[in-house]
matplotlib code that plots the C-alpha trace (Angstrom):
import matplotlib.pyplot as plt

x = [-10.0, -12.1, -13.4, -11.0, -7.9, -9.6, -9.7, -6.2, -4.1, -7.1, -7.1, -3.4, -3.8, -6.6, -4.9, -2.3, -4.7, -3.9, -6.7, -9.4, -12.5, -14.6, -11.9, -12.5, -16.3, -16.3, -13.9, -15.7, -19.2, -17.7, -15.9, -19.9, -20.3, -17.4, -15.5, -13.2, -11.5, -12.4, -10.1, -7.5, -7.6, -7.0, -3.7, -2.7, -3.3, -1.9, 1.2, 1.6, 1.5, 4.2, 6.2, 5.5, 6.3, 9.6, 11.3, 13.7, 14.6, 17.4, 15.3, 11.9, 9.9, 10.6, 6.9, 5.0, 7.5, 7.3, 3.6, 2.5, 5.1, 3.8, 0.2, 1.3, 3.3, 1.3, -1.1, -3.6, -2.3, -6.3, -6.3, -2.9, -4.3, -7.2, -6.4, -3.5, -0.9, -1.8, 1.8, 1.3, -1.7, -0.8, -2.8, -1.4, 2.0, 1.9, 0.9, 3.7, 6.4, 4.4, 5.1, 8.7, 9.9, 8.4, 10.0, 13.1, 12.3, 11.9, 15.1, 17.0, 15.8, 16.5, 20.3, 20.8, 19.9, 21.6, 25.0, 24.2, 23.8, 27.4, 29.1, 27.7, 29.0, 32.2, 32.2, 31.0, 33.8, 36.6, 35.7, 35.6, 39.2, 40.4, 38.6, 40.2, 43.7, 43.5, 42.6, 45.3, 48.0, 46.2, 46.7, 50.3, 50.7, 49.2, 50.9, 54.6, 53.5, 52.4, 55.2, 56.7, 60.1, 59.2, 62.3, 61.6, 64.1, 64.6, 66.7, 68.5, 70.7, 74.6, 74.7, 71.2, 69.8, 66.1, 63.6, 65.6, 64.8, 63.3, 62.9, 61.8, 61.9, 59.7, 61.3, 60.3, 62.9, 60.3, 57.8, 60.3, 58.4, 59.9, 57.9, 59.5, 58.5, 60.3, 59.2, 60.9, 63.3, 65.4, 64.2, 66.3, 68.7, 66.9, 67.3, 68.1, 66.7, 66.6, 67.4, 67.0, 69.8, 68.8, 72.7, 72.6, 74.8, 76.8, 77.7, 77.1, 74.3, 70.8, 68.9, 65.4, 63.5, 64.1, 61.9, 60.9, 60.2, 56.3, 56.3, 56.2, 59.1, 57.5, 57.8, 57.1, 58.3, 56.3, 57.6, 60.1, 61.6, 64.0, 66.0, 64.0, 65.5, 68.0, 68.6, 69.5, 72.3, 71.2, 69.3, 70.6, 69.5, 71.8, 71.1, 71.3, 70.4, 66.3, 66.7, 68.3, 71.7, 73.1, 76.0, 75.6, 76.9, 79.2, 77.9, 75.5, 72.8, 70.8, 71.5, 69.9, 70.8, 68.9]
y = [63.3, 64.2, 68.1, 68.6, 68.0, 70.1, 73.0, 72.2, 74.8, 77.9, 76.8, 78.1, 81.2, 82.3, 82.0, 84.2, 87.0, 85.8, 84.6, 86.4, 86.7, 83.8, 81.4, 83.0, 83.5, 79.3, 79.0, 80.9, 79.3, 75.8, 76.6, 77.6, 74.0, 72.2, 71.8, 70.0, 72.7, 75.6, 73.8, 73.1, 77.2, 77.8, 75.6, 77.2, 81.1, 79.8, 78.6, 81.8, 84.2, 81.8, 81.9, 86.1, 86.5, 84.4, 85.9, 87.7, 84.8, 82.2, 79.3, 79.8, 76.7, 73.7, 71.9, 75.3, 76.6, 73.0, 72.8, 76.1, 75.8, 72.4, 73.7, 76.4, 74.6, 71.3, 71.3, 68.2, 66.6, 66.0, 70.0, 70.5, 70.4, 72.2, 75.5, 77.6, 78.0, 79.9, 81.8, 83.0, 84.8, 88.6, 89.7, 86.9, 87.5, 91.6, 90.3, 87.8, 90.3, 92.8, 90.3, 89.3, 93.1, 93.6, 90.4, 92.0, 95.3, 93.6, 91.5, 94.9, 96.6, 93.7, 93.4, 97.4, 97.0, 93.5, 95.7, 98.8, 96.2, 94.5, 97.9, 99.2, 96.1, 96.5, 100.2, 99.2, 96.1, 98.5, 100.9, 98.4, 97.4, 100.9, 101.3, 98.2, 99.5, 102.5, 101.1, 98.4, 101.6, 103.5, 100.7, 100.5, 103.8, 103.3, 100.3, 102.2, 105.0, 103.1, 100.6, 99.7, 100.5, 103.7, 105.9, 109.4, 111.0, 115.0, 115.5, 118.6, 120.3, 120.7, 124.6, 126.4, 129.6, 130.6, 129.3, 126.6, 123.4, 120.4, 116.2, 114.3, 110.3, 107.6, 104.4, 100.6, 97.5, 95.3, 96.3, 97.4, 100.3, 104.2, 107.3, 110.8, 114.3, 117.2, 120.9, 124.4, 122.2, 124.6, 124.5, 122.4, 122.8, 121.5, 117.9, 117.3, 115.9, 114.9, 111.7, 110.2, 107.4, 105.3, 104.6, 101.3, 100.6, 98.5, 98.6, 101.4, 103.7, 102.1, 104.9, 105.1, 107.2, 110.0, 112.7, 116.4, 119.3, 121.2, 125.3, 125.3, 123.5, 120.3, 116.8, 112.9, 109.5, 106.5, 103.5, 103.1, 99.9, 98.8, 95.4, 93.8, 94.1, 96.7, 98.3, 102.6, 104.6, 107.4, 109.1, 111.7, 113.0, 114.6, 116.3, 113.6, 113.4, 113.0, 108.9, 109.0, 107.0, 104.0, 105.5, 108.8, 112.3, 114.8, 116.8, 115.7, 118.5, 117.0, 114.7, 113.4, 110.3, 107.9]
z = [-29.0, -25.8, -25.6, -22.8, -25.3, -27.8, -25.0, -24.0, -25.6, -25.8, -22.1, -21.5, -23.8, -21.7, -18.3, -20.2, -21.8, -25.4, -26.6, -28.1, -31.0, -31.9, -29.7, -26.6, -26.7, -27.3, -24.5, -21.7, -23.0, -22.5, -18.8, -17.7, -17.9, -17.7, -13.6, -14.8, -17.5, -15.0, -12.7, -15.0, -15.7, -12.1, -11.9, -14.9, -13.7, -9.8, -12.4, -14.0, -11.2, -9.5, -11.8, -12.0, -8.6, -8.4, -12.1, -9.6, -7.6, -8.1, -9.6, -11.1, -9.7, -12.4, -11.5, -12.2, -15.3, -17.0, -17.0, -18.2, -21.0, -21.8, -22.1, -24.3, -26.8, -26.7, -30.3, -30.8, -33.3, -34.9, -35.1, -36.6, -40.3, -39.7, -37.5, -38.4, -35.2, -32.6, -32.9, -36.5, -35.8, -36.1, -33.2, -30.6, -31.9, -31.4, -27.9, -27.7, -28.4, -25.7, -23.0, -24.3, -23.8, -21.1, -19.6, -21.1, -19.6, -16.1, -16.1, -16.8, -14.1, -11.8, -13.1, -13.1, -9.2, -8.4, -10.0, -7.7, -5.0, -5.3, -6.3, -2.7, -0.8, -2.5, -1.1, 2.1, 2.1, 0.9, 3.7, 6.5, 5.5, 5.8, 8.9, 10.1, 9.2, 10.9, 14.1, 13.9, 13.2, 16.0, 18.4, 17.6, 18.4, 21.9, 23.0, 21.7, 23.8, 26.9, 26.6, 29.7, 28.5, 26.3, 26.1, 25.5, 24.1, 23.6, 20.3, 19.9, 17.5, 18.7, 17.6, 17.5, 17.5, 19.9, 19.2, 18.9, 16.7, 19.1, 18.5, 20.6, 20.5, 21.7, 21.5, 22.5, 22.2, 23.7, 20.8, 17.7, 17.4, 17.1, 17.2, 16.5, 16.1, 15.6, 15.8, 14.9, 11.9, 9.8, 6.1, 4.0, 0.5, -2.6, -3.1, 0.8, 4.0, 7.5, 8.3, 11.8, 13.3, 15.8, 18.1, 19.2, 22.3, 19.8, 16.5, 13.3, 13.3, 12.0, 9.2, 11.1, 8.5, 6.0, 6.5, 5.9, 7.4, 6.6, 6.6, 10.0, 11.0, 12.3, 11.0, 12.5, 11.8, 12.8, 12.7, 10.5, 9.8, 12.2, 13.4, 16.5, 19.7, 19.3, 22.6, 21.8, 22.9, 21.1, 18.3, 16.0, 13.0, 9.9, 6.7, 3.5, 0.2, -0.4, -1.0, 2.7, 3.1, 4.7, 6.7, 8.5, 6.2, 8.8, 10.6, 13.2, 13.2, 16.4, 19.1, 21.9, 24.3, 25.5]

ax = plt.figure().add_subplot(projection="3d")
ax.plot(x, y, z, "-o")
ax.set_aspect("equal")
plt.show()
């Protein structure tokens, strides 16, 4: 066994701060003289701090983890019956379970802020989809309005009173798109509401959205669902029950043509 083996293990302590007493005084004394151990603690600190500075990363560096552990754990097998492990020492192991929570502490930190990290790119994710959403519904609206073949369409009510109640609608068959709003609307029996009826120029009445009313008499459908390519003769709107129905209920209570 050559002095260097005998040095191995104190050698790795040392580059971690664990070794102390009678051990360490021996160590340092041999390193004054010896370049070849004083190198050997140099790879071993440059091994530690490595691995130190890449705990956070993906992959701790295999080469540098490997080696240090190796020093660590590797016992001459001429001192095994003679020195009592390095582990069961109470001073090294107080030290031991110092750096083992604060590892733990570390690791913590790191996982509380990788967590806020993907609960904020959810967010940010989440909101981008709205955003996205929006603008797509926004640019529907525009192209209806600025369709070519728009039809605007006043809606009125067959008997009124002033001010009188208004619709107006904003129909593309190019598009399949409908916008309507309505102003002035009478308020409503409980359980009932307008429904609007797209006329085509042939064939029954088409439901094109069930709708209410706010406290000031205005309301607007947008888009409702509606068979693609219908060309309108009309629209009308009548009074229904809140679920809306699939024929038309007597009387008309606004009309307008196209």
């Amino acid at each position: 066994m050559s002095v260097h083996e005998q040095f191995a293990e104190d050698l790795a302590l040392y580059a971690l701060g664990c070794l102390e007493g009678d051990e360490k005084l021996t160590l340092e004394k041999h390193l004054d003289g010896c370049a070849s151990c004083r190198r050997e603690l140099e790879q071993l600190r440059g091994d530690a701090a490595l691995l130190a500075l890449t705990a956070a990363g993906p992959k701790p560096p295999v080469r540098s983890k490997a080696r240090l552990m190796n020093a660590i754990a590797q016992e001459p097998k001429a001192r095994a019956a003679s020195r009592v492990p390095w582990w069961s020492v109470p001073g090294r192991s107080v030290l031991g379970w110092i750096a083992t929570a604060a590892l733990i502490g570390l690791v913590a930190v790191l996982w509380n802020q990788n967590s806020r990290l993907r609960s904020n790119a959810v967010k940010l994710t989440t909101f981008a989809e709205q955003q996205k959403l929006q603008a797509d519904k926004n640019s529907r609206i525009a192209d209806i309005l600025n369709a070519s073949d728009a039809q605007h369409v006043v809606v009125l009510p067959v008997n009124y009173k002033t001010p009188p109640p208004e619709g107006k609608a904003i129909y593309s068959r190019q598009r399949g798109g409908l916008i309507f709003m309505a102003s002035n609307l009478n308020p409503l029996p409980a359980q009932k509401a307008y429904e609007l009826w797209l006329i085509p120029t042939q064939g029954a009445p088409i439901p094109a959205g069930v709708f209410k009313p706010d406290t000031r008499g205005s309301a607007v459908v947008i888009n409702p669902p509606l068979p693609a390519g219908v060309e309108a003769k009309a629209f009308a709107i009548t009074i229904e029950p809140e679920q809306g129905s699939t024929t038309p209920t007597m009387p008309i209570v606004m009309m307008g043509g196209a």
